[in-house]
C-alpha positions in Angstrom: 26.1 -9.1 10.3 24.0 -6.1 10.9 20.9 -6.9 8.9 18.8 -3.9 8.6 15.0 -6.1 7.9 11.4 -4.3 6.5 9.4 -3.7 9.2 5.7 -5.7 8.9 2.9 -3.5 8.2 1.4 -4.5 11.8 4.8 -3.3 13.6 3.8 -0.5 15.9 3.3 2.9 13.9 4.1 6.2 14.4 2.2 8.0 11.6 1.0 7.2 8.7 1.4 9.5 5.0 -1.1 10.8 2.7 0.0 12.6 -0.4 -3.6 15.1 -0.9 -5.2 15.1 -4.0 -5.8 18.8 -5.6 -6.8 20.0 -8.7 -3.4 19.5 -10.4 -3.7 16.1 -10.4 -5.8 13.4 -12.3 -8.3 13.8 -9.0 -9.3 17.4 -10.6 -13.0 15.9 -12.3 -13.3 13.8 -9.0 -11.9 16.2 -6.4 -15.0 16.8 -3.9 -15.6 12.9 -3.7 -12.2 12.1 -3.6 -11.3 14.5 -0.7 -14.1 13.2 1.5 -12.4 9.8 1.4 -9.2 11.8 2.4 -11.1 13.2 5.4 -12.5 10.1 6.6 -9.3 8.0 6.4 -7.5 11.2 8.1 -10.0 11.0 10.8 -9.3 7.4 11.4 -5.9 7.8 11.3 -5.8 10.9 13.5 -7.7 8.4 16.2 -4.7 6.0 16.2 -1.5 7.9 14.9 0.1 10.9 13.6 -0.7 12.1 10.3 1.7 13.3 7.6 0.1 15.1 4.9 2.8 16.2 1.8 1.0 18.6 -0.6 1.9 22.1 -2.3 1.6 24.8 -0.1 -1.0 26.7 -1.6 -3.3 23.7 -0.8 -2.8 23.8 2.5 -5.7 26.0 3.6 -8.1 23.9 1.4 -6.8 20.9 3.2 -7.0 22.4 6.8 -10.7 23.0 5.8 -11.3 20.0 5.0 -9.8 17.8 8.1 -12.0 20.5 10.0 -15.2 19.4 8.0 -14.7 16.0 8.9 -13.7 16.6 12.8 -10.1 15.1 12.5 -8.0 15.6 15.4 -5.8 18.4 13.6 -3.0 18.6 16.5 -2.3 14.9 14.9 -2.0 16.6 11.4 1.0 17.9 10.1 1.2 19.4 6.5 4.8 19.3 4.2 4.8 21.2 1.6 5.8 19.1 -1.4 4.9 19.5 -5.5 3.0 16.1 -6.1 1.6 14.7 -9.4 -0.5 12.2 -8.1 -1.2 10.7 -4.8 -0.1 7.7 -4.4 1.8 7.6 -1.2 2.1 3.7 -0.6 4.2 3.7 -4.3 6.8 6.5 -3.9 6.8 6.9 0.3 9.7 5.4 1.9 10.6 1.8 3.4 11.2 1.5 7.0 14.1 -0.9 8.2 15.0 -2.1 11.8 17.9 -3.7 13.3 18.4 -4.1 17.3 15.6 -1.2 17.5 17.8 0.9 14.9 15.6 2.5 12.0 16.7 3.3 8.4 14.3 4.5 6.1 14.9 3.6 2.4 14.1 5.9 -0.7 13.7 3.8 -3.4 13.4 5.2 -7.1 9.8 5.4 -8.6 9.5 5.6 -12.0 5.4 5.7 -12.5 4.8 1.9 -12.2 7.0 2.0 -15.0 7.3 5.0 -17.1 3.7 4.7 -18.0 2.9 8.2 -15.8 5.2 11.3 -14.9 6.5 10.7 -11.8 9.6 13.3 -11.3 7.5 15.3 -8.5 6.0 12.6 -6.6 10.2 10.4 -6.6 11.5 13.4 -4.9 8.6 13.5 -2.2 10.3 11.6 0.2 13.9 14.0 0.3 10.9 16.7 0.6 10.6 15.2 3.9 13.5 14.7 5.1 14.6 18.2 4.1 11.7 19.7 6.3 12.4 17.5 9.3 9.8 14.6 9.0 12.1 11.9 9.7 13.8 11.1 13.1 16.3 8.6 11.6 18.5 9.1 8.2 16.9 8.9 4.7 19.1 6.6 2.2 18.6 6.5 -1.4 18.8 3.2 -3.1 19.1 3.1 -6.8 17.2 0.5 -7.5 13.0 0.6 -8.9 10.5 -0.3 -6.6 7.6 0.5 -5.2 5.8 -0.1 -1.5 2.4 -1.6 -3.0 4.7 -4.5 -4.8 6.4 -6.2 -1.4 4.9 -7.2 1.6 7.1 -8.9 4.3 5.8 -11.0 7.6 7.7 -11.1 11.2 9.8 -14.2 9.9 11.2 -12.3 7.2 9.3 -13.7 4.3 8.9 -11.6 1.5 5.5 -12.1 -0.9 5.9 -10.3 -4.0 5.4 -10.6 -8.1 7.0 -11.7 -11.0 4.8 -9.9 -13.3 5.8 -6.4 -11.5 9.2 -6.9 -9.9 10.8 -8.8 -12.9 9.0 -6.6 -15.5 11.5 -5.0 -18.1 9.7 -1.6 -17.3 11.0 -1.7 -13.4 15.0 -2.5 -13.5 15.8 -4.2 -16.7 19.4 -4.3 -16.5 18.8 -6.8 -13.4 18.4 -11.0 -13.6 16.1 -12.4 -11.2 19.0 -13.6 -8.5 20.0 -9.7 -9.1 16.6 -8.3 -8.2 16.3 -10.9 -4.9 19.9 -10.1 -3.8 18.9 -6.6 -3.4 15.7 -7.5 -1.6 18.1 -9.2 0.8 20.6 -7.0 1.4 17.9 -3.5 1.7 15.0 -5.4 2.8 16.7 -8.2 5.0 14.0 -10.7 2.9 15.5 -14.6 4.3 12.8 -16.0 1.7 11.3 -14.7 -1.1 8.2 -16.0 -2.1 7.3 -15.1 -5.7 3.8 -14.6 -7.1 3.1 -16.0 -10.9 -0.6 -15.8 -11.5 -2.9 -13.1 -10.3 -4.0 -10.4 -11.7 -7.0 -7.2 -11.9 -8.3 -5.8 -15.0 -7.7 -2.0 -14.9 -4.9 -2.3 -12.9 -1.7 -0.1 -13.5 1.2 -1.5 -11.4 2.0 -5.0 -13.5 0.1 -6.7 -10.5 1.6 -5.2 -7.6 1.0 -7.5 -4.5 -0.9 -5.8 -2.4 -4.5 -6.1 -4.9 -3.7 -9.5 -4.3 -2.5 -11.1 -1.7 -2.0 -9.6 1.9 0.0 -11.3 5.0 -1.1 -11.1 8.0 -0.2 -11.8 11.7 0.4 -15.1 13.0 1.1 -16.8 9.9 -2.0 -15.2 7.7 -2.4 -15.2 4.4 -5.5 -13.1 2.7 -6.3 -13.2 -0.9 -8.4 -12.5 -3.4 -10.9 -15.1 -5.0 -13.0 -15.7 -7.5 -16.0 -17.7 -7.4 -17.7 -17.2 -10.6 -15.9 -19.3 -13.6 -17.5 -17.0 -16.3 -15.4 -14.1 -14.9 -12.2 -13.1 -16.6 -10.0 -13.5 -13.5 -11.6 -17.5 -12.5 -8.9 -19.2 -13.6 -5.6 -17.2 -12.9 -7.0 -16.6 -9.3 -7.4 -20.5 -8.8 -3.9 -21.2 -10.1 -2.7 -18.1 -7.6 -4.8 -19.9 -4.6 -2.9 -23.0 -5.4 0.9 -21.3 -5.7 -0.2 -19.8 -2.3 -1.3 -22.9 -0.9 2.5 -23.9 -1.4 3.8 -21.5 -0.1 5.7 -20.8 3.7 7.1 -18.7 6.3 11.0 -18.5 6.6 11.0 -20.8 8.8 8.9 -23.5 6.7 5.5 -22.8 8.1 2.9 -22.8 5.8 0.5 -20.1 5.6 -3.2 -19.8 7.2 -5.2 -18.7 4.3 -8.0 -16.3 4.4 -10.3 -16.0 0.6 -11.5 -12.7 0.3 -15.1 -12.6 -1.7 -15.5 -11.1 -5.1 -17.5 -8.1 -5.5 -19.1 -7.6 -8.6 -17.6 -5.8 -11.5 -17.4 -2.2 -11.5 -16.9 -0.1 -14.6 -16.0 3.2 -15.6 -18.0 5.7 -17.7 -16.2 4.4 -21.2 -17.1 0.8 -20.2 -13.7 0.3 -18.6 -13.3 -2.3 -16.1 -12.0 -1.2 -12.5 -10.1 -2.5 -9.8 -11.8 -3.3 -7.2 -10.3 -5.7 -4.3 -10.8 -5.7 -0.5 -7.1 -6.7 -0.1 -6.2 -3.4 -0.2 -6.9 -2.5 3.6 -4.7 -0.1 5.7 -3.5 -1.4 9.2 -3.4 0.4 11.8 -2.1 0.8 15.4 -5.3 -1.7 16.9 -7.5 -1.5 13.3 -7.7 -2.2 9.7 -9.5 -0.3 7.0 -10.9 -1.8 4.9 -11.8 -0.8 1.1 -15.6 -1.3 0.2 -17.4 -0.6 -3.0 -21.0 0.0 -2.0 -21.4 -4.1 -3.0 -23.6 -6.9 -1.0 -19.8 -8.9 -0.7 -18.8 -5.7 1.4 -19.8 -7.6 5.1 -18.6 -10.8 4.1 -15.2 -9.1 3.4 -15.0 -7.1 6.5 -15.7 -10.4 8.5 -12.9 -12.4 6.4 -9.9 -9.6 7.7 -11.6 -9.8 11.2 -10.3 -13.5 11.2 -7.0 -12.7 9.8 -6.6 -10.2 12.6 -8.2 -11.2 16.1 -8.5 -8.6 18.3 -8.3 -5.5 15.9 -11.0 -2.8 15.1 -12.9 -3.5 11.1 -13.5 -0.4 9.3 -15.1 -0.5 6.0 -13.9 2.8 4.1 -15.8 3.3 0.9 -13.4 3.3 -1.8 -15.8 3.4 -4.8 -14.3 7.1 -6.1 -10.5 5.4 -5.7 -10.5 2.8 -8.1 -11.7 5.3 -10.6 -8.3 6.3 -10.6 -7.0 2.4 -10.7 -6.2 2.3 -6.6 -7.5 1.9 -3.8 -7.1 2.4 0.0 -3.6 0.8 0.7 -2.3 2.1 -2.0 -2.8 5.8 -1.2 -0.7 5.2 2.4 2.2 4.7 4.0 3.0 3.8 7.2 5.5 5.5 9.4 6.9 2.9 12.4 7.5 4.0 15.6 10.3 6.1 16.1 10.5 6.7 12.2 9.3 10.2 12.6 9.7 13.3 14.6 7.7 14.2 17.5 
């Protein structure tokens, strides 16, 4: 049988996508500080990869501006013009699939983590580029709720995901749990599907999407979140999560190399809010991962921790202090594009 399987985040890349902030979006109090993130991360990206950039047209100039400002490699850039909502790429960007060195690239239905957030703009991003000639290979629609930041899939074919998101009521509630993995086997060629029950960040949106949590990694690596301090809300659902993972192997019965990740301290908003902050939610890249940092003292330790999980690649701390104001963080606003998933 021709199984089409996801692509690891660590498979050679292409290009990676950015949906741009403007003042239309939730980003409008935060839009300077915000788009200075944008324009480092473009300029790392621009270093390794292409860069895909879908926003409205009439941003475009603003944009181009700012790449300038922060010396990206613009001949790497390539703006779409696309009505967005919000900008979070890794959540409504398409899946990449290979078989035999054949490419498919999934649409999946996003539905704003659950109908909690208007989302019609940003679920027809992806047909905006295929329609303007992004892709190299075909787009295919699957009807079927799911978003990038809730799967993540390792070079065996093992699939790490959540309960608490991908068997939420919100997502595809007309689907049983044998429903939901025979789907992730037949679009996302999973062989074993590991499922998540404990874990969780306060002032998260995405019903505990995997990737503030847990993160596989080359080789048989596992990194995670952790929790040192037992008066902290998250203690004793992150210890039961260490142990699940502990449990936990490859498809073909290895277990996992685990990496903890430190805890930073807790961040708040201005109403007293508690934020997400995580360092799982790094970006690799062709020979790097970025890595989210919040300005803490736990910021080195964390760097060092996904230097382990990935021998041989570049460490980039990103600060990611103004993101998780809006609930995300750096993986979560990308997506990457595998190689040959794009056009020249």
């Amino acid at each position: 049988m021709n199984q089409f399987r996801l692509l690891p985040e660590w498979a050679p890349q292409d290009g990676v996508l950015l949906t741009w902030p403007h003042a239309k979006t939730d980003w409008a109090p935060l839009l300077d500080e915000v788009e200075t993130v944008y324009g480092h991360l473009a300029r790392e990206i621009c270093r390794r990869a292409e860069l895909i950039i879908a926003a409205p047209a009439e941003t475009h100039s603003v944009i181009r501006n700012c790449l300038i400002a922060h010396q990206v490699d613009c001949a790497r850039c390539h703006l779409v013009d696309a009505d967005t909502q919000d900008t979070w790429a890794r959540d409504h960007g398409p899946l990449t699939v290979e078989h035999a060195g054949k490419l498919k690239i999934l649409d999946f239905t996003f539905n704003g983590w659950g109908n909690k957030f208007a989302a019609d703009l940003d679920n027809q991003i992806n047909q905006r580029l295929d329609a303007q000639g992004v892709f190299k290979v075909s787009l295919t629609q699957i009807d079927m709720v799911l978003e990038g930041g809730a799967v993540e899939i390792d070079e065996t074919g093992a699939l790490l995901t959540t309960r608490a998101c991908l068997l939420n009521p919100n997502r595809n509630p007309h689907l049983s749990e044998a429903e939901v993995e025979a789907l992730l086997q037949k679009h996302l060629g999973a062989k074993r599907i590991n499922w998540l029950d404990y874990g969780y960040l306060a002032g998260d949106d995405t019903d505990s999407h995997i990737d503030t949590l847990a993160r596989l990694a080359p080789e048989g690596g596992l990194v995670h979140v952790s929790c040192d301090d037992p008066e902290d809300e998250h203690y004793h659902e992150l210890q039961q999560m260490r142990h699940q993972l502990e449990g936990m192997t490859d498809a073909n019965n290895r277990p996992y190399t685990l990496y903890p990740l430190p805890w930073p301290q807790a961040i708040y908003d201005a109403e007293g809010n508690r934020l997400p902050a995580t360092y799982a939610n790094f970006l690799i890249l062709n020979g790097a991962v970025l890595v989210p940092v919040y300005q803490d003292e736990q910021d080195e330790s964390a760097l060092q921790v996904v230097g382990r999980a990935f021998p041989g690649y570049e460490i980039i701390g990103i600060d990611c202090r103004v993101l998780i104001e809006q609930h995300g963080s750096l993986h979560c606003i990308t997506m990457q594009l595998p190689e040959g998933a794009i056009t020249p």
